[in-house]
Structure formats: structure tokens, C-alpha cells
Biopython code that builds the backbone (N, CA, C, O; Angstrom):
import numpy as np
from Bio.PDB.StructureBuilder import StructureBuilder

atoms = [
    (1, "UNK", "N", (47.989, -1.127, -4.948)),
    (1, "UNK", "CA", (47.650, -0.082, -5.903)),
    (1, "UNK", "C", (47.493, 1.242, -5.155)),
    (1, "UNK", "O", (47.287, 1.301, -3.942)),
    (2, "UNK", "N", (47.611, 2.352, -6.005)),
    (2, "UNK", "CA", (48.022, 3.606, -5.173)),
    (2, "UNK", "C", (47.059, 4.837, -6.591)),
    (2, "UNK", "O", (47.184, 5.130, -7.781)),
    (3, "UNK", "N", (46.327, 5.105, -5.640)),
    (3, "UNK", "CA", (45.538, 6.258, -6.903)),
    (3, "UNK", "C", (46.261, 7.626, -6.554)),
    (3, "UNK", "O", (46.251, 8.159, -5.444)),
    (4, "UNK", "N", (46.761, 8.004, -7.460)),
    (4, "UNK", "CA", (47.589, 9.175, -7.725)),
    (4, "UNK", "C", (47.464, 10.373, -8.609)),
    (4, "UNK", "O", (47.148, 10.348, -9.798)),
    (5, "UNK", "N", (47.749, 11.431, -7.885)),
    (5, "UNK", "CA", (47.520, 12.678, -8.838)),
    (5, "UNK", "C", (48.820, 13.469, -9.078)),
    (5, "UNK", "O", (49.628, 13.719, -8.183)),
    (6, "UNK", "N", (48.946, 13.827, -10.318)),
    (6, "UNK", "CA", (50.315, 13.999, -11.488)),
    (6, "UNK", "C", (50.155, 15.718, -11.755)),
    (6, "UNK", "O", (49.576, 16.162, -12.747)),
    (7, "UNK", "N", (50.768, 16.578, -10.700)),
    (7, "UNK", "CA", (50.185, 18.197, -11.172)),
    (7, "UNK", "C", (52.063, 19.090, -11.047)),
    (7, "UNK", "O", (53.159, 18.754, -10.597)),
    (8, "UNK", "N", (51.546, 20.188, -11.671)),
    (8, "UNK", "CA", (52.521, 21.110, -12.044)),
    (8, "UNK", "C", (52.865, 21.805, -11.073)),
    (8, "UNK", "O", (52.252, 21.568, -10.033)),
    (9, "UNK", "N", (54.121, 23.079, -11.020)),
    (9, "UNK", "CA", (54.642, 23.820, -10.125)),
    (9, "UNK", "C", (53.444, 25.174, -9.760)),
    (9, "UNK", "O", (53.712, 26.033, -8.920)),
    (10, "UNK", "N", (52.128, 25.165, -10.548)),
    (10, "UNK", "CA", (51.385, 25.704, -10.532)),
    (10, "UNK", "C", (49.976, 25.347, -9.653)),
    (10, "UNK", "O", (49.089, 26.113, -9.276)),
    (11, "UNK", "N", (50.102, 24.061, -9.497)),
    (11, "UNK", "CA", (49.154, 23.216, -8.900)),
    (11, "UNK", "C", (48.157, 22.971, -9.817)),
    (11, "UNK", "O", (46.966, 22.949, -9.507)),
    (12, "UNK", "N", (48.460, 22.836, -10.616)),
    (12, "UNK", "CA", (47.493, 22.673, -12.263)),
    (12, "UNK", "C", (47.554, 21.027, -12.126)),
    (12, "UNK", "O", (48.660, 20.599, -12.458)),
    (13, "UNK", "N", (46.886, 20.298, -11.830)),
    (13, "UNK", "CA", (46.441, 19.003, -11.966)),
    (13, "UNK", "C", (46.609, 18.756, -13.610)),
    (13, "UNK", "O", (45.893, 19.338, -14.425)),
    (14, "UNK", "N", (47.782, 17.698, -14.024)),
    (14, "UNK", "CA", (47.990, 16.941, -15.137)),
    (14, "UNK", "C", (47.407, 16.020, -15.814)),
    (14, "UNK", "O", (47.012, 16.059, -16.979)),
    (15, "UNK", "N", (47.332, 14.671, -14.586)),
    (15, "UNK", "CA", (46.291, 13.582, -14.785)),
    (15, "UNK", "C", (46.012, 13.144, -13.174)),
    (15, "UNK", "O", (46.378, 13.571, -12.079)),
    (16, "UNK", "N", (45.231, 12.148, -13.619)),
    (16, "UNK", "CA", (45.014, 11.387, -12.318)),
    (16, "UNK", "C", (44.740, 10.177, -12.402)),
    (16, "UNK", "O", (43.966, 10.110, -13.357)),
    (17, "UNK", "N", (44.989, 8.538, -11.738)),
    (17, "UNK", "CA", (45.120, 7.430, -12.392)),
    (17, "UNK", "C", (45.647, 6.976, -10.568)),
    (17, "UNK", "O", (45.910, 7.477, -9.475)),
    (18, "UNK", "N", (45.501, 5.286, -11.522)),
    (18, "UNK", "CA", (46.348, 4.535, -10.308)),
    (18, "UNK", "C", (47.395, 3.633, -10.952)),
    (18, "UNK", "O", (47.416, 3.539, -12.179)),
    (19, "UNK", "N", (48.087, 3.101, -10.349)),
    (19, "UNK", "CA", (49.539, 2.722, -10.366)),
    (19, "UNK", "C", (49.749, 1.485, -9.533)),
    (19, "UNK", "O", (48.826, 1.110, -8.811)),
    (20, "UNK", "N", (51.038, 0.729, -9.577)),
    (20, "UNK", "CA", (51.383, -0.024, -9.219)),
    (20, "UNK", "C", (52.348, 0.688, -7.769)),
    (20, "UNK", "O", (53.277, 1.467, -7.980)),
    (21, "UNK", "N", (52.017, 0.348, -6.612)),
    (21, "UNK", "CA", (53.164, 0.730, -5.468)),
    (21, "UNK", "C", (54.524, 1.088, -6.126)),
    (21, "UNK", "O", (55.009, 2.209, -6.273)),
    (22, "UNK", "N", (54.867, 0.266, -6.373)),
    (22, "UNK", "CA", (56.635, 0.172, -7.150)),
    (22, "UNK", "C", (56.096, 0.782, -8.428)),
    (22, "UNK", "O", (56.537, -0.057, -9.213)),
    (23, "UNK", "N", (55.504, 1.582, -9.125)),
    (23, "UNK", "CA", (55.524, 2.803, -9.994)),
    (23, "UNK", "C", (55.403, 4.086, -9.088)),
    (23, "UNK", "O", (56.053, 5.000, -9.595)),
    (24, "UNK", "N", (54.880, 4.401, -8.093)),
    (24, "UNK", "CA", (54.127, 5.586, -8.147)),
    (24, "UNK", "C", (55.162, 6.576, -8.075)),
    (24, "UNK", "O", (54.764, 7.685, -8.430)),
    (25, "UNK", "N", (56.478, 6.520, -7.696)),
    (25, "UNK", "CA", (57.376, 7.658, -7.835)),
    (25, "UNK", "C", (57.735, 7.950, -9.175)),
    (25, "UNK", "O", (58.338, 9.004, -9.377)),
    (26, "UNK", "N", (57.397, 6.998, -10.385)),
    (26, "UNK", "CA", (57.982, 6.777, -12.204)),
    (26, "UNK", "C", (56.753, 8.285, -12.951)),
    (26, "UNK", "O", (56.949, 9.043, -13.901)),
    (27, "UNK", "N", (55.637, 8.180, -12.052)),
    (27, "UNK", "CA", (54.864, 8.901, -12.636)),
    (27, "UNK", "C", (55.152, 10.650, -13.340)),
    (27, "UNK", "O", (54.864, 11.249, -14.376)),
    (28, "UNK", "N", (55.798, 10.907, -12.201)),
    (28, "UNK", "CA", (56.213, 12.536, -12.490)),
    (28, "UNK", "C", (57.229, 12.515, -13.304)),
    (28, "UNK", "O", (58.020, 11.572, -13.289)),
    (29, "UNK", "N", (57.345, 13.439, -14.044)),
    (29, "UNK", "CA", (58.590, 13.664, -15.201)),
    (29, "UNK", "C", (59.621, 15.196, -14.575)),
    (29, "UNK", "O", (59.631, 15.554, -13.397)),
    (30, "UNK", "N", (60.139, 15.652, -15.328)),
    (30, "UNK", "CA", (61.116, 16.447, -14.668)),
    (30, "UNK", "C", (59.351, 17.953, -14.540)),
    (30, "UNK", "O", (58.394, 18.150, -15.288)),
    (31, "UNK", "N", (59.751, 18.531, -13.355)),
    (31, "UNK", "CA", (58.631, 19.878, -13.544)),
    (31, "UNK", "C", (57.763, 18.929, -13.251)),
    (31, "UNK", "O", (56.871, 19.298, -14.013)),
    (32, "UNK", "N", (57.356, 18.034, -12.759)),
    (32, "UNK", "CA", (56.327, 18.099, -12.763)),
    (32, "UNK", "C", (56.219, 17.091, -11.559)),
    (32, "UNK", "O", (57.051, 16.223, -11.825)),
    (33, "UNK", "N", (55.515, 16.720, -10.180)),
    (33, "UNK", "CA", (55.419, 16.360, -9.184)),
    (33, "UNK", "C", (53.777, 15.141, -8.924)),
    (33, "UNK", "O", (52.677, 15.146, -9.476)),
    (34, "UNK", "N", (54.367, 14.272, -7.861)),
    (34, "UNK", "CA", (53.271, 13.374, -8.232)),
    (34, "UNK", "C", (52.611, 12.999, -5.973)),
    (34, "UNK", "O", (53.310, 12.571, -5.055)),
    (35, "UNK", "N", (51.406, 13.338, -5.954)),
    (35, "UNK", "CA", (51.540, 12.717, -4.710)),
    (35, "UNK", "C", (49.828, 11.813, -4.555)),
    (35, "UNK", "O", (48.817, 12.087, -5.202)),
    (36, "UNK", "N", (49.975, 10.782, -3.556)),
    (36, "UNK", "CA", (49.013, 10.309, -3.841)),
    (36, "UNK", "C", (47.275, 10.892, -2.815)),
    (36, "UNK", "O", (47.130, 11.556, -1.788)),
    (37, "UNK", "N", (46.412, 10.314, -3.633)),
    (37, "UNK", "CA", (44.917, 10.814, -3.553)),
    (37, "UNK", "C", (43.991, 11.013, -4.651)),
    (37, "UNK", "O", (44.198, 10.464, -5.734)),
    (38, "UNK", "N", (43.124, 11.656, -4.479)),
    (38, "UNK", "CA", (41.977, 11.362, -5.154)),
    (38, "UNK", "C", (41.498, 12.835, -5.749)),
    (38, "UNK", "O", (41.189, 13.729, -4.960)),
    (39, "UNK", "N", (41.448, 13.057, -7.327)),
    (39, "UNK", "CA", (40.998, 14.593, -7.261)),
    (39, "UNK", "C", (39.918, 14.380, -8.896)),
    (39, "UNK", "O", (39.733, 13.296, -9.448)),
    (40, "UNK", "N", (39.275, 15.917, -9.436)),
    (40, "UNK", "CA", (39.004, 16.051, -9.889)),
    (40, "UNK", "C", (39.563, 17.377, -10.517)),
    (40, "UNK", "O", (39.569, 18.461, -9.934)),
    (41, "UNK", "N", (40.051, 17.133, -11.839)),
    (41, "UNK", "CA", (40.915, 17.856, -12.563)),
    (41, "UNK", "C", (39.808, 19.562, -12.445)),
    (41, "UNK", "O", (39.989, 20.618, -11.839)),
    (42, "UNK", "N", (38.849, 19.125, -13.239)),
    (42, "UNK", "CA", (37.438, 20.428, -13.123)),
    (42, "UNK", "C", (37.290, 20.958, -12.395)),
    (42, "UNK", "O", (37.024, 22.135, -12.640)),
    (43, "UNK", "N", (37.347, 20.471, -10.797)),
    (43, "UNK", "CA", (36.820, 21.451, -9.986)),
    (43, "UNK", "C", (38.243, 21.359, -8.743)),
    (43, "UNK", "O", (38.102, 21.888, -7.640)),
    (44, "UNK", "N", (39.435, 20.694, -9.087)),
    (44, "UNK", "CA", (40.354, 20.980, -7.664)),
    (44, "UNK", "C", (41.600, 21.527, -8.582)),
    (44, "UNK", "O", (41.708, 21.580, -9.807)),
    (45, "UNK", "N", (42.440, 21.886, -7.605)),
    (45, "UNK", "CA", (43.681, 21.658, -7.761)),
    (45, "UNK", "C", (44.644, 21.797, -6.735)),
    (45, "UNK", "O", (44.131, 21.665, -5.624)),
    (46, "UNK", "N", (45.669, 21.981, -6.720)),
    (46, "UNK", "CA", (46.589, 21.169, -5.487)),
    (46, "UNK", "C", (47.276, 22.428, -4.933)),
    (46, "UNK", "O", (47.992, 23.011, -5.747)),
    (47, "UNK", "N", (47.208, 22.864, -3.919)),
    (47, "UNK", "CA", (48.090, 23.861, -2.889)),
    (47, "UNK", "C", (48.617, 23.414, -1.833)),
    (47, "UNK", "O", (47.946, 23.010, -0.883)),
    (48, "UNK", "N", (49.848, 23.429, -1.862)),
    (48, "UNK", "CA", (50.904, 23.089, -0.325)),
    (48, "UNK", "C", (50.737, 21.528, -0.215)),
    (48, "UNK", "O", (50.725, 20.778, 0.760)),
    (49, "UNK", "N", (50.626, 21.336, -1.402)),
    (49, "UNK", "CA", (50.201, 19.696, -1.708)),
    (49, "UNK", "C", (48.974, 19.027, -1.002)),
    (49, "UNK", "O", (48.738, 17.834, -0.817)),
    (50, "UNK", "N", (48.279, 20.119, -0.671)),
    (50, "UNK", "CA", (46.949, 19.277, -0.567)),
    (50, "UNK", "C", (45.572, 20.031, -1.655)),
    (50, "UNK", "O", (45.415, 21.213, -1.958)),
    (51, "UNK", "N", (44.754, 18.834, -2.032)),
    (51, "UNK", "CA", (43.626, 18.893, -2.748)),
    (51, "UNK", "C", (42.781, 20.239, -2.510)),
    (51, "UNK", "O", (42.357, 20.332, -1.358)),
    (52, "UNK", "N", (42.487, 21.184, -3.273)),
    (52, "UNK", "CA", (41.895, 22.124, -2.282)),
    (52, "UNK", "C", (40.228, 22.562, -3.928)),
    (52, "UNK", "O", (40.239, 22.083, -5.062)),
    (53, "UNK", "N", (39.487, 23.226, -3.532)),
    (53, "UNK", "CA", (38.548, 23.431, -4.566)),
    (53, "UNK", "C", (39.177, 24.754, -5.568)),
    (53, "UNK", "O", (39.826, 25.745, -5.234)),
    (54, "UNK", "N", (38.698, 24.312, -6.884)),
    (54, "UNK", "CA", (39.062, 25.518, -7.368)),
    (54, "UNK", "C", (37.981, 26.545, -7.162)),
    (54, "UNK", "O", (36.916, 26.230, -6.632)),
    (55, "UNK", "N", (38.327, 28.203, -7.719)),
    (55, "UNK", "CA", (37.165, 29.282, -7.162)),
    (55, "UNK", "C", (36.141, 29.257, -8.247)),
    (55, "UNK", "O", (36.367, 28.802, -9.368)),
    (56, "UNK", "N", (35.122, 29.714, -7.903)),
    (56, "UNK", "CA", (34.447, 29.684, -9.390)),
    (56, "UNK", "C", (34.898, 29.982, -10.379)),
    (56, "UNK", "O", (34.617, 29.295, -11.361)),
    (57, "UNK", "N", (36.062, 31.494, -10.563)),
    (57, "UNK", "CA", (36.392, 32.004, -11.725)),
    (57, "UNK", "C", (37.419, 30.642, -12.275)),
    (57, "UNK", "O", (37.071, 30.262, -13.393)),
    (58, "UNK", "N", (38.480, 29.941, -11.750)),
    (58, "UNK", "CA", (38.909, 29.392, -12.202)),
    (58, "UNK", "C", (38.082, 28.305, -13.207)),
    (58, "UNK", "O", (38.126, 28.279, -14.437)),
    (59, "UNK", "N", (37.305, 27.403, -12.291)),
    (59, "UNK", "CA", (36.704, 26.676, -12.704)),
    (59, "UNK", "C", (36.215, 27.172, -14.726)),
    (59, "UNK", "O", (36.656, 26.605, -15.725)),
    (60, "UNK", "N", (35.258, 28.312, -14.685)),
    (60, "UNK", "CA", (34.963, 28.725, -15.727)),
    (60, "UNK", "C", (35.925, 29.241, -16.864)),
    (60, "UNK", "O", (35.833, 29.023, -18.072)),
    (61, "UNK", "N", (36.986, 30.067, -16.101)),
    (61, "UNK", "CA", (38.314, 29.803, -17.032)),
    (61, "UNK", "C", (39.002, 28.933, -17.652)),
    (61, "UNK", "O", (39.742, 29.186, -18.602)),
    (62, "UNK", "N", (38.756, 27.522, -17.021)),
    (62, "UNK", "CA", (38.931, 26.109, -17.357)),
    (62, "UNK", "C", (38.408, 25.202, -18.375)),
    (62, "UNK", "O", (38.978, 24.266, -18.935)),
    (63, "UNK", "N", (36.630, 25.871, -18.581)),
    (63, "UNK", "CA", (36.286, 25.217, -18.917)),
    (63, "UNK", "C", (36.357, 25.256, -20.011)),
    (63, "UNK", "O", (37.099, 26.151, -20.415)),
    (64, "UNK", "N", (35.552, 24.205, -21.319)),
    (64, "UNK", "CA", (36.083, 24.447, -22.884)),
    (64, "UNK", "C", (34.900, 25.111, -23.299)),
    (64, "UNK", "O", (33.784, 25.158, -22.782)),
    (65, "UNK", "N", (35.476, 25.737, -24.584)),
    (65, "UNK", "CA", (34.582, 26.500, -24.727)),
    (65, "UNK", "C", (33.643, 25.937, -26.128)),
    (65, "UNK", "O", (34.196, 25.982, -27.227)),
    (66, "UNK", "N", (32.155, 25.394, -26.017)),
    (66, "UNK", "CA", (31.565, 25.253, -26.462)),
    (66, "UNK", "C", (30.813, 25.983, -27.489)),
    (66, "UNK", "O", (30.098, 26.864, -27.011)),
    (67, "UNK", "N", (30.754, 25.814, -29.315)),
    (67, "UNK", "CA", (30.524, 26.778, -29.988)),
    (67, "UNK", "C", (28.771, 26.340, -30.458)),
    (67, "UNK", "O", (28.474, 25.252, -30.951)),
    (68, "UNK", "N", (27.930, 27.283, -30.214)),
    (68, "UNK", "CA", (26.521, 26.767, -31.174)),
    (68, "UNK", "C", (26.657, 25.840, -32.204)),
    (68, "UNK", "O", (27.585, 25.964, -33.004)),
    (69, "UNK", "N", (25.852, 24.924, -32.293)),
    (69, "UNK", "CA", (25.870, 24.335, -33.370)),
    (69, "UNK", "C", (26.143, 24.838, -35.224)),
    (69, "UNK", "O", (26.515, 24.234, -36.230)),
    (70, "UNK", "N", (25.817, 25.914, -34.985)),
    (70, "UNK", "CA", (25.629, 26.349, -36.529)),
    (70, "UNK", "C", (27.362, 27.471, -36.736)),
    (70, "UNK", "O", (27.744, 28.187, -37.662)),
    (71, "UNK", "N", (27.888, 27.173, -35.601)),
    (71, "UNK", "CA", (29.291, 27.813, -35.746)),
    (71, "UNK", "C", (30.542, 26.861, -35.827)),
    (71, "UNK", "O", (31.685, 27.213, -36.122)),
    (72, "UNK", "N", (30.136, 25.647, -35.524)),
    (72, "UNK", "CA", (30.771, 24.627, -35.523)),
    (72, "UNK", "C", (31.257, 23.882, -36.441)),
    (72, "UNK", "O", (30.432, 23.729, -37.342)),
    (73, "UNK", "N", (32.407, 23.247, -36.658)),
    (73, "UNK", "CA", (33.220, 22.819, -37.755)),
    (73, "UNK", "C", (31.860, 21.626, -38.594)),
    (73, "UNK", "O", (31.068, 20.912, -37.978)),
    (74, "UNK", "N", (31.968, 21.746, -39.885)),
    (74, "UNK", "CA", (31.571, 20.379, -40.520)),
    (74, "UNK", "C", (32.582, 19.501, -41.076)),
    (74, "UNK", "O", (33.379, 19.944, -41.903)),
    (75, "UNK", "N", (32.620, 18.284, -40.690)),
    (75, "UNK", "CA", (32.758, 17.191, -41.995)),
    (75, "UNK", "C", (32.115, 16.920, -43.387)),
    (75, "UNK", "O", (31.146, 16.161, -43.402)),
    (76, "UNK", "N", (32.421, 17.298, -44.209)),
    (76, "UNK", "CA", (31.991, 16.861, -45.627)),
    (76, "UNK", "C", (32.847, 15.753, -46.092)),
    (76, "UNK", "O", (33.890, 15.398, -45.542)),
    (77, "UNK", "N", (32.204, 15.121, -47.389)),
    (77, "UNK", "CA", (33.312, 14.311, -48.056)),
    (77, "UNK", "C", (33.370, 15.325, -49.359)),
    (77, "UNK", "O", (32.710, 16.290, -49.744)),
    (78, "UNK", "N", (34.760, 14.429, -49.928)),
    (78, "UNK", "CA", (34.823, 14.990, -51.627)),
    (78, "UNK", "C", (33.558, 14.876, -51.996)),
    (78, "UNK", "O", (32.888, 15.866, -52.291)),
    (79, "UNK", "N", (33.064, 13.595, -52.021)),
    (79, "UNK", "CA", (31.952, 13.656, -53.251)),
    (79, "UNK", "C", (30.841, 15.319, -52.931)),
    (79, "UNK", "O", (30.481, 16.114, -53.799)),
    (80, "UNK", "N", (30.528, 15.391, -51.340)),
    (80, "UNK", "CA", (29.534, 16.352, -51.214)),
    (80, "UNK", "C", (30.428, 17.961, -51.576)),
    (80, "UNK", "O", (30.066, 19.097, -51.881)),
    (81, "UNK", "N", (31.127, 17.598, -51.450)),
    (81, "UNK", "CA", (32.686, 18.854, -51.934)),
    (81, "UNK", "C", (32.216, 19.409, -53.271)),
    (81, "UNK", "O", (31.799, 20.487, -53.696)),
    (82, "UNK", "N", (32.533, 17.893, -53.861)),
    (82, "UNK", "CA", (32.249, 18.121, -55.735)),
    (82, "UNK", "C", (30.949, 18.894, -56.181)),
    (82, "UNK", "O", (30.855, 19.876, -56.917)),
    (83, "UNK", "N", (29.781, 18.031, -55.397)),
    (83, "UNK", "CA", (28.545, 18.428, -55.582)),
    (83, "UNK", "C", (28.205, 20.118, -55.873)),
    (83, "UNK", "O", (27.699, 20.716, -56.822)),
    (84, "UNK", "N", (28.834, 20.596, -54.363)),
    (84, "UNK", "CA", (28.615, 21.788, -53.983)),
    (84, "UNK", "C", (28.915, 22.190, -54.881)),
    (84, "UNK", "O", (28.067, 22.836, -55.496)),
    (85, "UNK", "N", (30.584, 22.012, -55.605)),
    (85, "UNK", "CA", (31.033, 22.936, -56.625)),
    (85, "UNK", "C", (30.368, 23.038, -57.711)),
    (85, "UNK", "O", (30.345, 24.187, -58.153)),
    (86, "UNK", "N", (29.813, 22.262, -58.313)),
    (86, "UNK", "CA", (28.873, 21.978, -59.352)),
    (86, "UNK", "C", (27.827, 22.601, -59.195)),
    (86, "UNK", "O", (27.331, 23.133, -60.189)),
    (87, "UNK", "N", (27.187, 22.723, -57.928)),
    (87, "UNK", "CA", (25.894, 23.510, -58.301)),
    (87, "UNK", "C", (26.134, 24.867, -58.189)),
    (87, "UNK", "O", (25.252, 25.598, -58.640)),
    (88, "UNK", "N", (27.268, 25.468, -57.618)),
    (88, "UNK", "CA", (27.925, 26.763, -57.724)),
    (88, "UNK", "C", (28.117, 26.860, -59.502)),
    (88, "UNK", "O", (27.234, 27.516, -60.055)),
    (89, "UNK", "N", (28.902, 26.421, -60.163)),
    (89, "UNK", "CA", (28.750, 26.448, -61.560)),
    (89, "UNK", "C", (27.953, 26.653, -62.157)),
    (89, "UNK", "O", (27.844, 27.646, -62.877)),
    (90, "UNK", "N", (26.625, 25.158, -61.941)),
    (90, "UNK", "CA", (25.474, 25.716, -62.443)),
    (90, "UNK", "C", (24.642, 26.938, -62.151)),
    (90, "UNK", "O", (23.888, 27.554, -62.904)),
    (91, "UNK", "N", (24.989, 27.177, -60.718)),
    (91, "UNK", "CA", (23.928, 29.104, -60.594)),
    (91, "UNK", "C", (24.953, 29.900, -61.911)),
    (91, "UNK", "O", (24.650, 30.543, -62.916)),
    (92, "UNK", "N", (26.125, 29.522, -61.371)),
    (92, "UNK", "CA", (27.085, 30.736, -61.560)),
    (92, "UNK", "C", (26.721, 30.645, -63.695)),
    (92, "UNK", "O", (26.698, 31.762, -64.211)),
    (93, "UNK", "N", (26.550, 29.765, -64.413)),
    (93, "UNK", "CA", (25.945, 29.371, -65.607)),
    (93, "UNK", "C", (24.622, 30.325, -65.894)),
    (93, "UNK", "O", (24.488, 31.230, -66.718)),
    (94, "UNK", "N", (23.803, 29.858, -65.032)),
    (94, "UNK", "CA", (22.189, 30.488, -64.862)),
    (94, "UNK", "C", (22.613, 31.977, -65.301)),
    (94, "UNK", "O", (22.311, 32.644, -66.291)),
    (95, "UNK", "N", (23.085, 32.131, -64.657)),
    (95, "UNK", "CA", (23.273, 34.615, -63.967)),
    (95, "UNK", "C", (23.771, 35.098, -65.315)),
    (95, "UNK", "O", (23.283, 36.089, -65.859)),
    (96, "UNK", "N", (24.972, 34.219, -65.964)),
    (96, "UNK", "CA", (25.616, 34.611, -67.339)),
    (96, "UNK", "C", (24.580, 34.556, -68.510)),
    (96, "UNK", "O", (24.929, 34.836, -69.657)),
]
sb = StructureBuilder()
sb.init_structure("model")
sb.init_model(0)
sb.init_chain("A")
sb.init_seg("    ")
for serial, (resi, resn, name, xyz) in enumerate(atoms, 1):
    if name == "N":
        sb.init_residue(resn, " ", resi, " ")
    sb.init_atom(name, np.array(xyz, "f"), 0.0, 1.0, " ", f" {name:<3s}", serial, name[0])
structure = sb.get_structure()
């Protein structure tokens, strides 16, 4: 077994995983280059084909961007869908 890292002409780390010996050259697709070792997508990426740290700015450029809770998508169902609409009606009833 061969732990391998899967990165771009950019040194942008793709994935990282292990493999079977007789896979590890199957891994890379066209553009895109595979050599083996050990990384962390978050904080490395690959120059002159070796593992190197990313800088802080990268790192934070990287990262996702997390929204407050109260900005953040909800799930509703229909039924709480319906509800809502209904009691919109009923204000909207009330005011008339």
C-alpha cells in the first residue's frame, strides 16, 4: 500500500488516500499529477513536488466560510410552509 497525494499544476492538493502499489500511477487524470506521501489539504500544498506549509494568508483564503447562525439557510417542510402562509392570511384578514 502506498499513501498518496493527487494535486494540480498549481500545487493545489486534490485528494489524498492510499492505494494499491499497482494503482498508484491510475490515480492522476489528465492535468493533474500524483506523487507519493503524506499531506494535509488545510494547511500544505505541494512545490517542486515536495510537501511544503501553506502561508497564513493562503490557509485563510482556503478556508470555508462560515455564516452566523441566524444567516444561515433553514429547512422547513410543506406542512410548516402551509402554516406560515396561513397565519400570514390570517394577520393579513385582521388589518382589512
Amino acid at each position: 500500500m502506498k499513501n498518496f497525494i493527487l494535486y494540480d499544476s498549481t500545487g493545489k492538493i486534490l485528494a489524498i488516500g492510499t492505494c494499491q502499489d499497482s494503482d498508484f500511477e491510475l490515480q492522476a487524470k489528465a492535468g493533474q499529477f500524483v506523487m507519493e506521501g503524506i499531506a494535509n489539504d488545510g494547511i500544505h500544498k505541494i512545490v517542486d513536488g515536495k510537501v511544503v506549509n501553506k502561508t497564513p494568508e493562503e490557509i485563510a483564503a482556503d478556508a470555508p466560510i462560515i455564516l452566523p447562525p441566524e444567516k444561515q439557510q433553514a429547512w422547513i417542510t410543506n406542512e410548516q410552509w402551509e402554516d406560515i402562509q396561513n397565519r400570514i392570511t390570517a394577520l393579513e384578514l385582521k388589518m382589512t
